[in-house]
C-alpha positions in Angstrom: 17.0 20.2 -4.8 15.1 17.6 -2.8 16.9 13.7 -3.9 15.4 10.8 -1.7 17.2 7.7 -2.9 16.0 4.0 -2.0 18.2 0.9 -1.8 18.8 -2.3 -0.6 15.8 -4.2 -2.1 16.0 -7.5 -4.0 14.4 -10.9 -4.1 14.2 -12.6 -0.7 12.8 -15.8 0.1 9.6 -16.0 3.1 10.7 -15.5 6.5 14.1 -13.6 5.4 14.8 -9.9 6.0 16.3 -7.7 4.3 17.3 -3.9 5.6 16.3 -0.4 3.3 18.1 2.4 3.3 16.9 5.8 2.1 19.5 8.8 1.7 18.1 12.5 1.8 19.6 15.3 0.7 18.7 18.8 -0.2 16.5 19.8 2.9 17.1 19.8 6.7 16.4 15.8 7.0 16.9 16.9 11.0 13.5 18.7 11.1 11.4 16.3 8.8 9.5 13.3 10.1 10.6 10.6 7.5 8.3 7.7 6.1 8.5 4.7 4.3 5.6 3.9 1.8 5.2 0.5 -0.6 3.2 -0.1 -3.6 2.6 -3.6 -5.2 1.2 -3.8 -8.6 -2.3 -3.4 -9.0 -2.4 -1.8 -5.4 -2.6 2.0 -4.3 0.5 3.5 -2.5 0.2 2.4 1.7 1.7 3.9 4.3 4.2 1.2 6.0 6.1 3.2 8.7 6.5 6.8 10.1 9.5 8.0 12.3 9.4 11.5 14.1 12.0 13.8 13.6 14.4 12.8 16.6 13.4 9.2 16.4 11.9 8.9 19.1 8.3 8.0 17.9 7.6 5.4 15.4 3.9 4.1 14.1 3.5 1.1 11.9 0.9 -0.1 9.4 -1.2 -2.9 11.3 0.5 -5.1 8.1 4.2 -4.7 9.3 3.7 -3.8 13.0 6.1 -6.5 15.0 7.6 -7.3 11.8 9.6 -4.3 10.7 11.5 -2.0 12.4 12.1 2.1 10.6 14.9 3.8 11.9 17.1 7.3 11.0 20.6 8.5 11.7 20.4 12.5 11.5 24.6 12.6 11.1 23.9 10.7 7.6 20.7 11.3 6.5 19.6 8.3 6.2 16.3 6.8 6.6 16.2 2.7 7.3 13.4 0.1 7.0 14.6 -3.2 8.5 12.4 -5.8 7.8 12.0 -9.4 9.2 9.8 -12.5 8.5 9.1 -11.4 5.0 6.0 -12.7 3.3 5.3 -12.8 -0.6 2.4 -10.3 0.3 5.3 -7.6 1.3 6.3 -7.2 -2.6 6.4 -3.9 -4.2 7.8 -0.8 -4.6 9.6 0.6 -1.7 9.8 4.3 -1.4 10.6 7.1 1.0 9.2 10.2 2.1 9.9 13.4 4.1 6.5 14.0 5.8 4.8 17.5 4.4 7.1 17.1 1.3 5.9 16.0 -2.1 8.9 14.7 -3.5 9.9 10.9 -4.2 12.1 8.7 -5.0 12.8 6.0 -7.6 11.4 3.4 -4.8 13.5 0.2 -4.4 11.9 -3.1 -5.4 11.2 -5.7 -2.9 10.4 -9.3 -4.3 9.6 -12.1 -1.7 9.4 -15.3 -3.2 10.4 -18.7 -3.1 
């Protein structure tokens, strides 16, 4: 069955990073354009970042664009989000997705605050 499972979040303080990772499994990860979604409380689910299937293509949300950085190795599949110049507004719920699947993970929490 499809697993997606989030990690690397924490509490960070303003202007630190901090790198995600997301490991697939169950499907061709290959073949799939993979995404990274957040949610903060009170908030709706956004899109953050989107990276084709080779990794060759990348889009942002206008939010994190210059900021953070999503990335994949196929030989692992793994999914990354680095992200840099964190700002209390980036809190929430970190989660992956394999584009034109429905399935999620547990989401990894990301706390930035002083």
């Amino acid at each position: 069955q499809v697993q997606l499972v989030e990690s690397g979040g924490g509490l960070v303080q303003p202007g630190e990073s901090r790198r995600l990772s997301c490991a697939a499994s169950g499907f061709t990860f290959s073949s799939y354009a993979m995404s990274w979604y957040r949610q903060a409380p009170g908030k709706e689910r956004e899109l953050v970042a989107l990276i084709r299937s080779a990794g060759g293509n990348t889009k942002y949300a206008d939010s994190v664009k210059g900021r953070f950085t999503i990335s994949r190795d196929n030989a692992k599949n793994t999914v990354y989000l680095q992200m840099n110049s964190l700002k209390s507004e980036d809190t929430a719920v970190y989660y992956c997705k394999a584009l034109g699947m429905n399935y999620w993970g547990q989401g990894t929490q990301v706390t930035v605050s002083s």
